[in-house]
C-alpha positions as CSV (number, residue, x, y, z in Angstrom):
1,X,0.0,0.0,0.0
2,X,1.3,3.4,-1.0
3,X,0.6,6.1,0.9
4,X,1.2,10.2,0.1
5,X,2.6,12.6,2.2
6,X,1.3,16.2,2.9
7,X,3.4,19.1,2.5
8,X,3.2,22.6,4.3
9,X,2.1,25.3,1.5
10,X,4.2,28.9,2.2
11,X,3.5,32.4,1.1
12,X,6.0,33.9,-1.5
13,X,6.8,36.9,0.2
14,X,8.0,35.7,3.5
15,X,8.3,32.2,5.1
16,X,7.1,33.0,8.4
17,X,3.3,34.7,7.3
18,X,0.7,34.6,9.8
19,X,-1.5,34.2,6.8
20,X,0.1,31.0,5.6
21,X,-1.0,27.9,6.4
22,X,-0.5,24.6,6.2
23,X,-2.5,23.1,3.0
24,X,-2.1,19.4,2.4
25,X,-1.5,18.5,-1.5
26,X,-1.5,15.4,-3.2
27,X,1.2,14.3,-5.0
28,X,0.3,11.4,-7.4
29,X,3.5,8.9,-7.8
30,X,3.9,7.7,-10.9
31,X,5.1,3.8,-10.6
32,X,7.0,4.0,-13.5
33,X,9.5,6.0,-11.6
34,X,10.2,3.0,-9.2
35,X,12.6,0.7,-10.1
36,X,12.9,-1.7,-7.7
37,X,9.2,-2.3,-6.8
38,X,8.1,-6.2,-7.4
39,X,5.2,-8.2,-6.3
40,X,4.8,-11.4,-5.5
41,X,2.4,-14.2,-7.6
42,X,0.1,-13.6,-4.4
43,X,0.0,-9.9,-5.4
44,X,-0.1,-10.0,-8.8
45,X,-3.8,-8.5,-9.2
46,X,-3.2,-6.0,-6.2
47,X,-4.3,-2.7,-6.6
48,X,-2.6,0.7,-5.8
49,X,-3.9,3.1,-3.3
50,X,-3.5,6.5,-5.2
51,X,-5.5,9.7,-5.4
52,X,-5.9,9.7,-8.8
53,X,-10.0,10.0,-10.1
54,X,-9.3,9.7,-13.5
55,X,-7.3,6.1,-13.7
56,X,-9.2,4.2,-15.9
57,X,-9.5,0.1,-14.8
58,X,-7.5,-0.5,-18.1
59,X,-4.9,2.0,-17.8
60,X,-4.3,0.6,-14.2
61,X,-3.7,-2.9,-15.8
62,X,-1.5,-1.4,-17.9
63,X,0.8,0.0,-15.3
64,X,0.7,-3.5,-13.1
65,X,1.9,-5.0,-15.8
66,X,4.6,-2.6,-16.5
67,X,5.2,-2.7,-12.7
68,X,5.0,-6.7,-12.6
69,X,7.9,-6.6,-15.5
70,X,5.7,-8.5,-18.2
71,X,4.9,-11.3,-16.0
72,X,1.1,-12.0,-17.0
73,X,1.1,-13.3,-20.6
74,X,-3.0,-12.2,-20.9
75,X,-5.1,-9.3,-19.3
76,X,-7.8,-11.8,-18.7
77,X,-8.3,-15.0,-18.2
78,X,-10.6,-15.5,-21.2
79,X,-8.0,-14.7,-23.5
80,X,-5.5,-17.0,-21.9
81,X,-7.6,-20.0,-22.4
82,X,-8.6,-18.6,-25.6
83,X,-4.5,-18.6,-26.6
84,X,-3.7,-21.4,-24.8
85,X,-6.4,-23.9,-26.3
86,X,-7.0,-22.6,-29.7
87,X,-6.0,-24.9,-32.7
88,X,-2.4,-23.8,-34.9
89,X,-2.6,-22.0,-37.5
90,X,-2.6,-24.2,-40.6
91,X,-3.8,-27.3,-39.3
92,X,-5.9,-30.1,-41.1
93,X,-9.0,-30.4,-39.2
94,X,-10.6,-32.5,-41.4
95,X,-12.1,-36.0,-39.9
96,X,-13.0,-39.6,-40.8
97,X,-16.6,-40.3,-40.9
98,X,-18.5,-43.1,-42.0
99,X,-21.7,-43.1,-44.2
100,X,-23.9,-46.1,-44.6
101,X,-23.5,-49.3,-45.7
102,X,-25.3,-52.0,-48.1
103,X,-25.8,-55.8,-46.8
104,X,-26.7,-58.3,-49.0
105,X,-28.7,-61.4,-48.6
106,X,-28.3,-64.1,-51.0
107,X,-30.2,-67.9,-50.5
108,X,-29.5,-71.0,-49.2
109,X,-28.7,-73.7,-51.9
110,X,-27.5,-77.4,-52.4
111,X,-23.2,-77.5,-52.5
112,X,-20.6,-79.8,-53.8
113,X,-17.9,-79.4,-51.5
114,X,-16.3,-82.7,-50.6
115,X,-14.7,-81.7,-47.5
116,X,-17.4,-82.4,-46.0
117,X,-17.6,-85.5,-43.0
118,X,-21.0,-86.3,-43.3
119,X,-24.4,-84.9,-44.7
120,X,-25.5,-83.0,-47.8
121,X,-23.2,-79.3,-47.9
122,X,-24.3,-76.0,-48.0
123,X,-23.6,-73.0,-50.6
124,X,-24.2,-69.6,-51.0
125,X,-26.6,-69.0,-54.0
126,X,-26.4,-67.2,-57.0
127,X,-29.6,-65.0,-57.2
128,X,-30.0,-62.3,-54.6
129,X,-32.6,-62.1,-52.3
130,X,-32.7,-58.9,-50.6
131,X,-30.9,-55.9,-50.2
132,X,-30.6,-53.9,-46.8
133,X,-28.8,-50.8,-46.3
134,X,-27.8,-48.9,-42.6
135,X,-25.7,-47.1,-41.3
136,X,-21.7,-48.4,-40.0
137,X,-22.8,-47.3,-36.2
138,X,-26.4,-49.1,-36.4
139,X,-24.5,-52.3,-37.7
140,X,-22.0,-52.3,-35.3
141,X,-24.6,-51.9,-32.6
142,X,-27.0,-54.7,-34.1
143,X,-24.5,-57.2,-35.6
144,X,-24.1,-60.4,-33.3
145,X,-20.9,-61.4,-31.6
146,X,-17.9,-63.2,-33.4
147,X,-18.7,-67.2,-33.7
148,X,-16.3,-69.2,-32.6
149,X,-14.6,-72.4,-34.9
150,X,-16.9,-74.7,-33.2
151,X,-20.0,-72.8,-33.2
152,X,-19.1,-72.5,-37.3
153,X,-19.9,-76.3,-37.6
154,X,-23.4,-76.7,-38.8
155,X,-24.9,-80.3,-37.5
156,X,-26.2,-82.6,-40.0
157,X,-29.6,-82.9,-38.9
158,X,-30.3,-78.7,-38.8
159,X,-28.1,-78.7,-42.7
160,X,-30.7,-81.3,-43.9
161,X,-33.7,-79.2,-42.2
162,X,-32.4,-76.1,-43.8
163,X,-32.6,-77.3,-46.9
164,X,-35.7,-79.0,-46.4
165,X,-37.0,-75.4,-46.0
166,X,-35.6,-74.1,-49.0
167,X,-37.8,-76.7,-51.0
168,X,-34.9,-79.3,-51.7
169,X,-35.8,-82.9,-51.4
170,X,-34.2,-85.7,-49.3
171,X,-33.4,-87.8,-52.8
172,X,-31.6,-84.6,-54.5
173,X,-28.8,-84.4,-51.6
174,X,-28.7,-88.0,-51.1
175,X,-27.4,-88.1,-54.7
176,X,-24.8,-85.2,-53.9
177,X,-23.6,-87.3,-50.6
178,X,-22.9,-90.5,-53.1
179,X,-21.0,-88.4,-55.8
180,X,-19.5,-86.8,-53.0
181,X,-18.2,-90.1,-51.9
182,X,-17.3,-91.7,-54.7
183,X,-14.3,-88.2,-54.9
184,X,-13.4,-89.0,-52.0
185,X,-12.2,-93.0,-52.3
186,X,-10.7,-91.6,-55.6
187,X,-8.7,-89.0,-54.1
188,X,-7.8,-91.5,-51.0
189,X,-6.9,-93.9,-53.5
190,X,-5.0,-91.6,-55.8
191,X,-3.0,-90.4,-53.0
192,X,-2.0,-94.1,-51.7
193,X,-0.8,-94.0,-55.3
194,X,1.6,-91.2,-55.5
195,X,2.6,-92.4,-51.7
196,X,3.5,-95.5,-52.4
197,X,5.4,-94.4,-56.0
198,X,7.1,-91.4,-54.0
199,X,8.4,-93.9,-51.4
200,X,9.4,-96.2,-54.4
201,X,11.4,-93.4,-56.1
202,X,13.3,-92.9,-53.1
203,X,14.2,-95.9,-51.8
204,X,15.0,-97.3,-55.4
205,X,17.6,-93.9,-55.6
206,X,19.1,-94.8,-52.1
207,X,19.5,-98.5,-52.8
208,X,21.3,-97.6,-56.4
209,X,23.7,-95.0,-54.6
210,X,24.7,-97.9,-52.0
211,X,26.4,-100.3,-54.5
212,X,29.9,-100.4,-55.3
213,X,30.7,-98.7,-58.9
214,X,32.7,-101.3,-61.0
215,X,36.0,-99.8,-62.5
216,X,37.8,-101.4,-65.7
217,X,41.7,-101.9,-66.0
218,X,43.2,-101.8,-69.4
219,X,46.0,-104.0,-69.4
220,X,49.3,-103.6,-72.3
């Protein structure tokens, strides 16, 4: 807290006049003029005690921060968030978004895989059923959970009721489980082959490389 002093006020003509009085006058300090004057981060938004009407509330933040010796980066608050959070300058603030997506449906049908153990196999037919379009959020919210391997094997009983449903008769995949079968004791059968010539070939080269190599002497 600054305080100001009051100072006697003396006639021109003589020092010692009855007339004269003592007047006290204000002297406004000017901060500026003190060098050595620092506050504290407690003090930082202090104000001054001085006689002065006419300082305005932003001339007064002026001179603290002259005072202060530049310590507050912003006047106000509002402007240091403003500063502190806004974006840089030249920044690509574009984002990734999603628009819908297209599902479609396509029917169950007879198949012809052999790798199947037992029962008639399923495909994926040709013609499409139906068509359904949502959005990438609905779909992730509505979609079921991740099967595992063994919930992706379908029983016989439900593959033969399945197709049942989608009109096929009993004697139509009855006739794909016998073609079925037949490839399959071909290609067991065609791969005892090649087993049994493979092993052939290589013990056949193994017994040739252990016998002694005859050598011929030319005699004068």
């Amino acid at each position: 807290m600054l305080r100001v002093a009051s100072t006697p006020v003396l006639c021109e003509s003589h020092s010692d006049c009855k007339g004269c009085h003592e007047q006290p006058t204000k002297r406004s300090i000017s901060l500026l003029k003190l060098p050595k004057l620092r506050l504290g981060r407690r003090k930082s938004s202090a104000t001054f005690d001085l006689d002065h009407d006419e300082c305005s509330s932003n001339r007064s933040m002026e001179v603290v921060e002259r005072v202060v010796g530049g310590c507050l980066k912003f006047p106000t608050q509002a402007m240091s968030v403003a500063e502190t959070y806004a974006p840089p300058v030249g920044l690509d603030t574009r984002a990734v978004s999603f628009g819908s997506m297209e599902v479609l449906i396509f029917p169950l049908t007879l198949g012809d895989n052999p790798a199947v153990s037992v029962g008639p196999p399923l495909a994926m037919g040709n013609e499409l059923h139906a068509r359904l379009q949502l959005s990438v959020e609905q779909y992730e919210l509505t979609r079921p959970a991740r099967r595992t391997k063994p919930e992706l094997a379908v029983p016989k009983a439900i593959r033969e009721d399945w197709l049942r449903d989608e009109g096929f008769a009993r004697s139509q995949w009855r006739q794909m489980e016998d073609e079925l079968l037949a490839i399959k004791k071909s290609r067991k059968a065609s791969s005892k082959g090649c087993t049994s010539e493979f092993f052939l070939r290589l013990f056949g080269t193994a017994s040739s490389s252990r016998r002694p190599k005859r050598t011929s002497v030319l005699r004068k």
